[in-house]
VOPAGU-2260 file (C-alpha; in pm, 1 decimal, decimal comma):
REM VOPAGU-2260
SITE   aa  ch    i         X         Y         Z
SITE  UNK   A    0      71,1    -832,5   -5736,6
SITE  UNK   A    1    -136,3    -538,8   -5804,0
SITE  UNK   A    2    -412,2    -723,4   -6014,0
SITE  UNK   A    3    -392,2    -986,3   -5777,0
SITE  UNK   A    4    -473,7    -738,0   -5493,3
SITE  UNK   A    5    -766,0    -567,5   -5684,1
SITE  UNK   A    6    -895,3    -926,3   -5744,2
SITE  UNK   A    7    -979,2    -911,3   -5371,2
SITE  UNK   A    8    -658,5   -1181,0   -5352,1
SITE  UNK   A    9    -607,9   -1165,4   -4939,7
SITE  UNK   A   10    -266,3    -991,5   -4885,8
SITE  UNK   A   11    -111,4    -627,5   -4819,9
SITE  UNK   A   12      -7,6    -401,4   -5085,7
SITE  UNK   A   13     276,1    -152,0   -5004,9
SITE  UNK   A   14     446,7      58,6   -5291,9
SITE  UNK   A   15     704,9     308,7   -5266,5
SITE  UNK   A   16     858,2     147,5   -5054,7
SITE  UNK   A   17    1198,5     354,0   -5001,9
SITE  UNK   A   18     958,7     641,5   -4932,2
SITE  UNK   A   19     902,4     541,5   -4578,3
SITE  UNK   A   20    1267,5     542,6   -4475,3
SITE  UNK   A   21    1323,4     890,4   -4300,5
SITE  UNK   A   22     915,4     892,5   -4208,6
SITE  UNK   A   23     824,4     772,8   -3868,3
SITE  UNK   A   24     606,9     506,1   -4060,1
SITE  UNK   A   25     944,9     308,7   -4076,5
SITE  UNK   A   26     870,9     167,3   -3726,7
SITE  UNK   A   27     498,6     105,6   -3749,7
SITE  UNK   A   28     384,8    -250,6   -3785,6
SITE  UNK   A   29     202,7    -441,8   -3995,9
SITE  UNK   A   30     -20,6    -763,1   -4047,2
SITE  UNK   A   31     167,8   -1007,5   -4206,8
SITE  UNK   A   32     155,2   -1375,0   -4188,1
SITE  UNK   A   33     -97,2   -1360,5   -3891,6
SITE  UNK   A   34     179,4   -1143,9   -3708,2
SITE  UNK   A   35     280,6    -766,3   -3637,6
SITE  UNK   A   36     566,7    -673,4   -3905,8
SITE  UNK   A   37     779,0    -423,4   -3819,8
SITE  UNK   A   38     810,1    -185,7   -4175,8
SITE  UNK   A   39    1155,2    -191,1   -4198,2
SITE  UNK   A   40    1127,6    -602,9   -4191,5
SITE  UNK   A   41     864,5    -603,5   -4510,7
SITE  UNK   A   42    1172,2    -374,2   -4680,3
SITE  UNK   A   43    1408,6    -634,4   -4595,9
SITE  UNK   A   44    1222,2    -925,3   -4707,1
SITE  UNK   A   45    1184,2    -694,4   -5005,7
SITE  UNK   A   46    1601,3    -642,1   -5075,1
SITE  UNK   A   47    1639,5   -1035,6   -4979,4
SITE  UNK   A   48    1403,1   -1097,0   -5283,7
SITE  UNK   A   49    1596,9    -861,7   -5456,1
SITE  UNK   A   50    1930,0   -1084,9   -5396,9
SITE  UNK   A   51    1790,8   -1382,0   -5484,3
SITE  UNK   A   52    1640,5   -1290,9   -5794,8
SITE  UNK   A   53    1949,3   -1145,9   -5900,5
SITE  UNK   A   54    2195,3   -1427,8   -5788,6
SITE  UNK   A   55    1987,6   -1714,5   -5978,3
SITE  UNK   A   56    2048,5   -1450,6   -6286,7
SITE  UNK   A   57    2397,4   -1414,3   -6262,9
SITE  UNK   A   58    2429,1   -1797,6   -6132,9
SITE  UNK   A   59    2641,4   -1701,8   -5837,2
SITE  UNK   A   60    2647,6   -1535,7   -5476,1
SITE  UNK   A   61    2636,5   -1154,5   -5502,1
SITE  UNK   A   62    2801,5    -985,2   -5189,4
SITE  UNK   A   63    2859,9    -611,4   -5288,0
SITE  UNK   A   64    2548,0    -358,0   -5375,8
SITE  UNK   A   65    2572,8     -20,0   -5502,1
SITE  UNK   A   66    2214,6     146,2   -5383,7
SITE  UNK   A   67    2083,3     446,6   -5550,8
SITE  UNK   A   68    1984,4     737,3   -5301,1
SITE  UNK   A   69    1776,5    1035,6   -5322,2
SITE  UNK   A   70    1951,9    1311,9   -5282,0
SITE  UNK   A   71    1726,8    1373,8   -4955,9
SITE  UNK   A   72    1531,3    1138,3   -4788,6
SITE  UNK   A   73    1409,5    1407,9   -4540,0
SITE  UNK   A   74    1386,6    1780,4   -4607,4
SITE  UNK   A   75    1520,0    2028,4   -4441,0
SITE  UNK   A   76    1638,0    1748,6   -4101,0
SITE  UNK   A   77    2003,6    1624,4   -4172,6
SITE  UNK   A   78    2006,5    1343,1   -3838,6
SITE  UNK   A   79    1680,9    1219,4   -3981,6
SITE  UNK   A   80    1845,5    1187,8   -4379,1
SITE  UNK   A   81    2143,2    1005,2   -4256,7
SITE  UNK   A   82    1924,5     808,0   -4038,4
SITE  UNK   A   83    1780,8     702,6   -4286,1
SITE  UNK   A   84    2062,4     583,5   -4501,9
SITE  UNK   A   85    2161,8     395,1   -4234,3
SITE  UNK   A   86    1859,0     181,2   -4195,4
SITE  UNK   A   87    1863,7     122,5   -4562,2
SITE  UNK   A   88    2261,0      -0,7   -4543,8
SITE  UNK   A   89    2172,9    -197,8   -4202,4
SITE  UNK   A   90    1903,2    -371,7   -4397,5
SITE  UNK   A   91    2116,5    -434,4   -4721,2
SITE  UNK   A   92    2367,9    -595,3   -4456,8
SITE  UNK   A   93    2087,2    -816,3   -4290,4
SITE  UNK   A   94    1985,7    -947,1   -4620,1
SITE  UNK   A   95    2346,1   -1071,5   -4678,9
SITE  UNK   A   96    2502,9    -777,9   -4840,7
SITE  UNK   A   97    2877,1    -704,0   -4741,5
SITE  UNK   A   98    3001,9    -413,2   -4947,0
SITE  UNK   A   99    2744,2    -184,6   -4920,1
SITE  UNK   A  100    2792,9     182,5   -5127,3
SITE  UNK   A  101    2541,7     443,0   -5208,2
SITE  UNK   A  102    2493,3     654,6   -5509,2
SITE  UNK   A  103    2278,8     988,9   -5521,2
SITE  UNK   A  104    1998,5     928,9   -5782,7
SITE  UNK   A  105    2098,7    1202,1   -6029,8
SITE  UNK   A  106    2462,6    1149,8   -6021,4
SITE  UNK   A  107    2381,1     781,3   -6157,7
SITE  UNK   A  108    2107,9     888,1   -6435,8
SITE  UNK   A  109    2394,0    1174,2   -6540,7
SITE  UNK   A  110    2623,4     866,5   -6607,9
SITE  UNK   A  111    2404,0     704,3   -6818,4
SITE  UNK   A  112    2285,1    1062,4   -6991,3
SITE  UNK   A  113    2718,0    1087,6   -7015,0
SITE  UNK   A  114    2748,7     784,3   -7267,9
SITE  UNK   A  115    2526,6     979,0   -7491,0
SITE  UNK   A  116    2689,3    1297,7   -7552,4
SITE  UNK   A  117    2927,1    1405,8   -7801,4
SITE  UNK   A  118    3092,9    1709,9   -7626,6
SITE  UNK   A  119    3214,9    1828,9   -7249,0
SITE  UNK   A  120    2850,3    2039,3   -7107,8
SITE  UNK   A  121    2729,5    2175,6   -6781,2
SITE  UNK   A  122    2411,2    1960,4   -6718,8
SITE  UNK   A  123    2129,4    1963,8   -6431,9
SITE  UNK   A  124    2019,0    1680,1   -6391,4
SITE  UNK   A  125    1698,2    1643,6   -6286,1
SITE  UNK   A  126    1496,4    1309,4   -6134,1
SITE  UNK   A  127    1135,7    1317,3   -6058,7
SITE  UNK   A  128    1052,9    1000,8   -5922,5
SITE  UNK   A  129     749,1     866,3   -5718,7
SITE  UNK   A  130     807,5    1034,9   -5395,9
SITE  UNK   A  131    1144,2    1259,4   -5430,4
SITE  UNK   A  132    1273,6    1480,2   -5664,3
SITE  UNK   A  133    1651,8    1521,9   -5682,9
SITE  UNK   A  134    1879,3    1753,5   -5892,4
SITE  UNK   A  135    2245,8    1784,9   -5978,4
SITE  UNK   A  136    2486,0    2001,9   -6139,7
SITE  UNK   A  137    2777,2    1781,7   -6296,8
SITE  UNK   A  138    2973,7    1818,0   -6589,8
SITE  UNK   A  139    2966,9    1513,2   -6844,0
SITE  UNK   A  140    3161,7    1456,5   -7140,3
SITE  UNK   A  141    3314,2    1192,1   -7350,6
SITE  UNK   A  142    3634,4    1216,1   -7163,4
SITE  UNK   A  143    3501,4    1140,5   -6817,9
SITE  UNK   A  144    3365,3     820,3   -6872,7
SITE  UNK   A  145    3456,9     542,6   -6721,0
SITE  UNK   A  146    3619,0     753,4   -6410,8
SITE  UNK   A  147    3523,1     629,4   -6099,9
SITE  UNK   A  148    3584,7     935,0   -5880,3
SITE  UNK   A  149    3349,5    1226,1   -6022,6
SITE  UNK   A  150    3343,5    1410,4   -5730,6
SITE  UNK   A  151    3532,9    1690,8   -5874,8
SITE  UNK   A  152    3275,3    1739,5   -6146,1
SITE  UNK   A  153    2956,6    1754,8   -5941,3
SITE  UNK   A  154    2919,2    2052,4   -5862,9
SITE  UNK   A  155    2602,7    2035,3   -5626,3
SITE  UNK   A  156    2322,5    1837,8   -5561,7
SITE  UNK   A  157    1961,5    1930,0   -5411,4
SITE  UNK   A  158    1683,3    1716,7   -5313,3
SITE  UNK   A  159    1270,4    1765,9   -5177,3
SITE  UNK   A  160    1056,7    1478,5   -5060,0
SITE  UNK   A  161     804,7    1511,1   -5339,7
SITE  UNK   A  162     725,5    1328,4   -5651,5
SITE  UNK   A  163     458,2    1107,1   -5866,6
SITE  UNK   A  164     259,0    1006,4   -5549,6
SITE  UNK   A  165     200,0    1382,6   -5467,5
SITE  UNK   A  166      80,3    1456,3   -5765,4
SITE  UNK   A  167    -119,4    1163,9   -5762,7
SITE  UNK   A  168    -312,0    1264,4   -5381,4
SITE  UNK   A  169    -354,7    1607,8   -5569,4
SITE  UNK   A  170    -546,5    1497,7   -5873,3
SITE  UNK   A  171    -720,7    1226,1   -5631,7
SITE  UNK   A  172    -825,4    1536,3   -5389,1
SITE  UNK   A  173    -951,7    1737,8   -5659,2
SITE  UNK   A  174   -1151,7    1550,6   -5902,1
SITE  UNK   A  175   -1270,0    1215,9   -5715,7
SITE  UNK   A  176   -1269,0    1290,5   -5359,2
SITE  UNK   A  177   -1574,6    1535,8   -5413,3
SITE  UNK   A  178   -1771,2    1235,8   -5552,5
SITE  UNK   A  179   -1719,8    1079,0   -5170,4
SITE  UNK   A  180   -1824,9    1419,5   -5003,6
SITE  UNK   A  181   -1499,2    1575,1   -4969,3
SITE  UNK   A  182   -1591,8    1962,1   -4929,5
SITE  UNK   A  183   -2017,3    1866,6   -4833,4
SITE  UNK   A  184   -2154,6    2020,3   -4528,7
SITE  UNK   A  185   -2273,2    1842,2   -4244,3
SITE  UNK   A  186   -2656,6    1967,3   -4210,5
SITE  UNK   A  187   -2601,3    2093,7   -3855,4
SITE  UNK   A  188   -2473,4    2451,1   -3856,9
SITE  UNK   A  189   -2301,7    2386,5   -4197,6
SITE  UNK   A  190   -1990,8    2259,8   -4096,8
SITE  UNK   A  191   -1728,7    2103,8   -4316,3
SITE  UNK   A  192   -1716,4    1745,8   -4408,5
SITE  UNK   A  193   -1414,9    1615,3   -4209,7
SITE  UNK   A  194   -1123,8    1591,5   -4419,3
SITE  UNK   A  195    -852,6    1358,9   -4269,3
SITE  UNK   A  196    -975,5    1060,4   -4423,7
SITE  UNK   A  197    -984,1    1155,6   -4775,8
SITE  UNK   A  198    -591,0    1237,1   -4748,8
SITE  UNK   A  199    -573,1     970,3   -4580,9
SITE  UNK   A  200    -736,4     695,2   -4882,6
SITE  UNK   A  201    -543,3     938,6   -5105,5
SITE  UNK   A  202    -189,8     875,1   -5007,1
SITE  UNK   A  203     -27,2     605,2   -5139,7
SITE  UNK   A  204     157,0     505,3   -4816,2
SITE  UNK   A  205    -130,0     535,7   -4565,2
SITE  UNK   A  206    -434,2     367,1   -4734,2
SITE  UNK   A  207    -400,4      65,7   -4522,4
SITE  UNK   A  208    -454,7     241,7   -4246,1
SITE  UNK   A  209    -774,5     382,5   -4350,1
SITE  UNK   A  210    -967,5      58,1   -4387,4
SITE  UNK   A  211   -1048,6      33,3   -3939,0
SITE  UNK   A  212   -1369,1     -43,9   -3765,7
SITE  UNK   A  213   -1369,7     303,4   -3598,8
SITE  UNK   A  214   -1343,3     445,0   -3981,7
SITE  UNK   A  215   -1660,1     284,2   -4073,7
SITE  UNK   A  216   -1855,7     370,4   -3758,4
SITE  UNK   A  217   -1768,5     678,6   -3813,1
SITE  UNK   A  218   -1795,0     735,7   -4216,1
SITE  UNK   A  219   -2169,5     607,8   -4099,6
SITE  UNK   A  220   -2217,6     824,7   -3858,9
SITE  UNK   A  221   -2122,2    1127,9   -4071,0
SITE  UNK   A  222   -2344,1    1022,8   -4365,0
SITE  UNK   A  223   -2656,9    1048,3   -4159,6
SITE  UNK   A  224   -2577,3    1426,7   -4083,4
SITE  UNK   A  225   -2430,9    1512,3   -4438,2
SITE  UNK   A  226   -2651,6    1726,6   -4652,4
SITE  UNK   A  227   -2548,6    1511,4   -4971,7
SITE  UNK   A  228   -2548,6    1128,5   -4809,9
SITE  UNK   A  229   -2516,4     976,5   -5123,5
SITE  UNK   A  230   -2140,2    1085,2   -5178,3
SITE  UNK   A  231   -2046,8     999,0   -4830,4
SITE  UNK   A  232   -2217,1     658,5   -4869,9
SITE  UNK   A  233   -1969,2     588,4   -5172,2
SITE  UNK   A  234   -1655,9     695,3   -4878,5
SITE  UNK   A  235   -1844,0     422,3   -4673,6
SITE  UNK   A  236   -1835,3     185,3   -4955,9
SITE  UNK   A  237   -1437,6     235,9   -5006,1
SITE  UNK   A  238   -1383,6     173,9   -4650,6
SITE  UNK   A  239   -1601,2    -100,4   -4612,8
SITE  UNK   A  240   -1511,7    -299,7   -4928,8
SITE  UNK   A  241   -1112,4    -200,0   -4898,0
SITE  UNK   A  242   -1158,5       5,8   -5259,7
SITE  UNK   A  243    -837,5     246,0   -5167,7
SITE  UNK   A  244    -599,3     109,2   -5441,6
SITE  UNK   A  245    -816,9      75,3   -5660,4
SITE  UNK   A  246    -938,0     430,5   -5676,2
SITE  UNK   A  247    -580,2     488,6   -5634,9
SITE  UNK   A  248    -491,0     287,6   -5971,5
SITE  UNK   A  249    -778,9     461,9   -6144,9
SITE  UNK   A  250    -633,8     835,6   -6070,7
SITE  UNK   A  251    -260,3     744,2   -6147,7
SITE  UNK   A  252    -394,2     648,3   -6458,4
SITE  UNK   A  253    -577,4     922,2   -6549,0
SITE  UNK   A  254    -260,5    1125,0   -6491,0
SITE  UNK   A  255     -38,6     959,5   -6649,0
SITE  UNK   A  256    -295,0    1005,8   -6951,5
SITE  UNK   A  257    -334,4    1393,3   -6894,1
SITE  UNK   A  258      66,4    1412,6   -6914,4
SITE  UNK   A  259     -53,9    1356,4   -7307,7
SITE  UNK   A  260    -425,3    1431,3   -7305,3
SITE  UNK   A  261    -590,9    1729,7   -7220,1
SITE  UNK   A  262    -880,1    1569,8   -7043,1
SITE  UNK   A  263    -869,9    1188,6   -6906,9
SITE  UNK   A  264   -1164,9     981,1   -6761,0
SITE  UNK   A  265   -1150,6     776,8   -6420,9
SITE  UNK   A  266   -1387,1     547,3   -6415,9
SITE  UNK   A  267   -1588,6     448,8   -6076,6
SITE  UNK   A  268   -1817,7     177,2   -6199,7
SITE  UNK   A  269   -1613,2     -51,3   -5942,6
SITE  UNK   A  270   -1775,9     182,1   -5656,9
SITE  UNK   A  271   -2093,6     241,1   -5852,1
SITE  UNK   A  272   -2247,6     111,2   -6148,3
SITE  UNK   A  273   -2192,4     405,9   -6408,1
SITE  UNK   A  274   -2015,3     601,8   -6218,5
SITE  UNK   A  275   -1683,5     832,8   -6340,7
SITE  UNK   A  276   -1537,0    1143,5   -6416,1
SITE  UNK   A  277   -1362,6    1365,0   -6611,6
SITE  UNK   A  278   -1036,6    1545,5   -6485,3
SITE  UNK   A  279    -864,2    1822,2   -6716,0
SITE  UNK   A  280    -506,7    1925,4   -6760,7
SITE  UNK   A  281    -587,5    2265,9   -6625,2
SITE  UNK   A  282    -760,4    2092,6   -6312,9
SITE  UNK   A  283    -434,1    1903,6   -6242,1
SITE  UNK   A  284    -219,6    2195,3   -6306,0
SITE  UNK   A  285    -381,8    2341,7   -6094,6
SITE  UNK   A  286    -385,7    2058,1   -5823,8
SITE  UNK   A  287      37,2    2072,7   -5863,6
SITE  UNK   A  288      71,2    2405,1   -5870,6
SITE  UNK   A  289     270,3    2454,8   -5554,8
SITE  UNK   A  290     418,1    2111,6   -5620,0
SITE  UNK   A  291     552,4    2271,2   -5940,8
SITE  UNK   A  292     650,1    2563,2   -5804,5
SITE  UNK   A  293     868,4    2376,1   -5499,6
SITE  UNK   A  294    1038,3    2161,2   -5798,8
SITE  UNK   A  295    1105,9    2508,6   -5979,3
SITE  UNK   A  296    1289,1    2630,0   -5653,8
SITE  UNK   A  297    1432,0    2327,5   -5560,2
SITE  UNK   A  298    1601,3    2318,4   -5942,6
SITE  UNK   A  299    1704,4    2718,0   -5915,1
SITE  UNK   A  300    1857,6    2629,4   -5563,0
SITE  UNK   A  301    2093,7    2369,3   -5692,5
SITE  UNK   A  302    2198,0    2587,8   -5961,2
SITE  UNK   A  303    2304,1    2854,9   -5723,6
SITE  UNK   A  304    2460,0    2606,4   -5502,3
SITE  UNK   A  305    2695,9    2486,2   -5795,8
SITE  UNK   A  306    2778,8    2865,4   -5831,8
SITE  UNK   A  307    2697,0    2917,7   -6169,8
SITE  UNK   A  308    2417,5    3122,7   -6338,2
SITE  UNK   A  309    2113,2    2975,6   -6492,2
SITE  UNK   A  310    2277,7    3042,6   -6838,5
SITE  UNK   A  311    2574,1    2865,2   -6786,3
SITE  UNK   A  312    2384,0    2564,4   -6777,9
SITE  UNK   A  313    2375,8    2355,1   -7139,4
SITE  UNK   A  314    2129,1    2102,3   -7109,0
SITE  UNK   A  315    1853,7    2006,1   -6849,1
SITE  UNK   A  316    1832,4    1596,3   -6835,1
SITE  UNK   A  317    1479,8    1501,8   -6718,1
SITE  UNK   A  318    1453,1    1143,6   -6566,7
SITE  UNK   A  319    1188,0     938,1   -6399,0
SITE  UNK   A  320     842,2     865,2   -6433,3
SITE  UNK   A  321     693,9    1231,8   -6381,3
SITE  UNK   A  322     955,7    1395,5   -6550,8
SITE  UNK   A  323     640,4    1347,2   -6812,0
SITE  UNK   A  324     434,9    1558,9   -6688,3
SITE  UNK   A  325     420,3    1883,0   -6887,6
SITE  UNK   A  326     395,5    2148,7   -6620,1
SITE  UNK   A  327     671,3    1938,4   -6416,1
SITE  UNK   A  328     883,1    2042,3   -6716,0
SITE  UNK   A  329     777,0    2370,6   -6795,7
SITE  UNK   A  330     875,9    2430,4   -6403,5
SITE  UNK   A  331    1212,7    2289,3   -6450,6
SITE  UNK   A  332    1272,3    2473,1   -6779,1
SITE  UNK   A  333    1218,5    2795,9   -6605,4
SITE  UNK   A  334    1495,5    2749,9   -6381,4
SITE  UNK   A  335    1759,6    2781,0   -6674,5
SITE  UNK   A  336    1546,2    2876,6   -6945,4
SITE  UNK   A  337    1841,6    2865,5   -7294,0
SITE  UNK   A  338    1868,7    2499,3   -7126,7
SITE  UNK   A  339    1829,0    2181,0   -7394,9
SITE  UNK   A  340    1564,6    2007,3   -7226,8
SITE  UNK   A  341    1659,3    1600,3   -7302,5
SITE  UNK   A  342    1531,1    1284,1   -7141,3
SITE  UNK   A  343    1204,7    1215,0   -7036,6
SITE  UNK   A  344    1103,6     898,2   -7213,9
SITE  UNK   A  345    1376,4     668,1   -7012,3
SITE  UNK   A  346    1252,3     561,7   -6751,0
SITE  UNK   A  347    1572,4     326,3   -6666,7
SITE  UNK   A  348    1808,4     581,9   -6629,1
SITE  UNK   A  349    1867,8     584,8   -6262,6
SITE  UNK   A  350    1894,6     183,5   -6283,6
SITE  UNK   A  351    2131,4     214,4   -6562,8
SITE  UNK   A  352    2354,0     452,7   -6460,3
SITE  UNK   A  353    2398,1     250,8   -6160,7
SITE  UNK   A  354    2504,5     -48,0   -6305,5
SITE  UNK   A  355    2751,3     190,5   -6531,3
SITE  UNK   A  356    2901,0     341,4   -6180,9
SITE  UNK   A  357    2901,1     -46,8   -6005,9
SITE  UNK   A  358    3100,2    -191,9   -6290,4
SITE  UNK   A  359    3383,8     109,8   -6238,9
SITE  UNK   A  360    3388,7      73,5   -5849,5
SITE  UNK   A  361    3419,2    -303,1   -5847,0
């Protein structure tokens, strides 16, 4: 789907999609078909795709669903959370689910991280995905496995809407959005280069929306008054041609290189012949820094929550995609620094842990 959409293939792409439940974008529309989608219906098309899929591989109807949760879908706004989880079960049962159950994300990746260990610890658990982060205190052991109540060894859980796609607008913001103007002066007065657009094409969830009429009259309008045109003739380009996800693609990859690399090119030559650029590690750790720092907290928080001090903790289990990246880690580390750091490289945790916890509860 995604090479097929940088092809130019005509079509929507929408990733992430279980980060617009709990956002108001879950009842905008879309173009689809020739009609006006409502979001929630492209999720639902989504799970029944799911179903099928996974009913011609077990050669029979399936009827019951365990769905992983973060631990919040909405900071800090309880009604809007549970909200959420409600649309996702309503549109679970829509797609022909009966038994519907739900699983917090961390308490499903500790089951899997359980099977591993040799000895009863105190773990935090700690899921960075690619729009929330979520974190758990539970005790595992060889001699809780297979238990399908766990309740009384979780000992809290804690949960911020951030994650890979953040991280992803930050590096974006930083080292490619100046190429389009970002932070130019218009010539009158010196004012700023309007900024709404660039966050705009830089988040992952509201790039379709950038690609309007009124964008491009507008982009045009502003690169007759910039003091650098050329850069905000490239933002014209991206509107114009639809280039969003691609530039998109082109800085996730050069993060998820600089979570090994110290420096990573981007490369532009699909907006202009030649054109790229080099971001640094430093320049992204930078970018993340209070990203970092609100993962840190959010990790210290559940720790207190569980009622035990940082040292109590045995080993911190690091799961999802930008668990990779080395200042995520360092962050987490901080929060119980004699901590084993383990995980990182499974990227299947969550998804196996679930299947673990279904198999117990059937």
């Amino acid at each position: 789907a995604v090479a097929a959409y940088i092809a130019q293939t005509e079509g929507r792409l929408m990733r992430a999609l279980k980060s617009i439940l709990g956002s108001p974008l879950i009842d905008e529309e879309t173009s689809l078909g020739g009609r006006k989608v409502p979001l929630r219906e492209v999720v639902e098309i989504f799970v029944r795709h799911l179903k099928a899929k996974a009913e011609t591989f077990a050669g029979r109807e399936i009827t019951a669903v365990v769905h992983g949760r973060p631990v919040r879908f909405v900071d800090d706004d309880d009604r809007a959370d549970a909200r959420a989880q409600e649309v996702l079960e309503g549109i679970a049962r829509r797609a022909g689910f009966r038994d519907v159950a739900f699983v917090y994300e961390p308490i499903a990746a500790a089951h899997h991280y359980e099977q591993t260990v040799e000895a009863e610890e105190l773990a935090l658990i700690a899921d960075i995905g690619g729009g929330t982060s979520d974190f758990s205190v539970i005790r595992v052991g060889p001699q809780h496995r297979g238990r399908a109540d766990r309740s009384s060894d979780v000992l809290a859980n804690a949960g911020v809407r951030l994650g890979g796609t953040d991280f992803d607008k930050a590096l974006n913001l930083a080292a490619v959005m100046p190429l389009l103007g970002l932070g130019t002066e218009l010539l009158e007065k010196s004012l700023p280069m309007p900024n709404a657009l660039y966050h705009e094409l830089a988040t992952w969830a509201t790039i379709n929306f950038a690609y309007t009429y009124r964008n491009e009259r507008e982009v045009a309008e502003l690169a007759a008054l910039s003091a650098e045109p050329d850069k905000v003739e490239r933002l014209l380009s991206v509107v114009h041609r639809r280039l969003g996800h691609h530039l998109a693609f082109a800085v996730e990859d050069a993060k998820i290189a600089l979570s090994a690399e110290e420096r990573a090119t981007v490369p532009l030559a699909f907006l202009e012949a030649g054109l790229s650029v080099t971001a640094t590690r430093a320049q992204f750790d930078r970018a993340i820094k209070v990203s970092t720092e609100r993962l840190q907290k959010a990790a210290r928080n559940c720790i207190a929550a569980a009622g035990v001090a940082p040292a109590a903790i045995d080993t911190i289990f690091l799961t999802g995609g930008s668990s990779r990246v080395p200042s995520v880690r360092a962050a987490i580390a901080r929060a119980a620094p004699s901590a084993r750091l383990a995980g990182g490289s499974d990227l299947l945790s969550v998804a196996l842990g679930l299947t673990q916890m279904a198999r117990t509860m059937a």
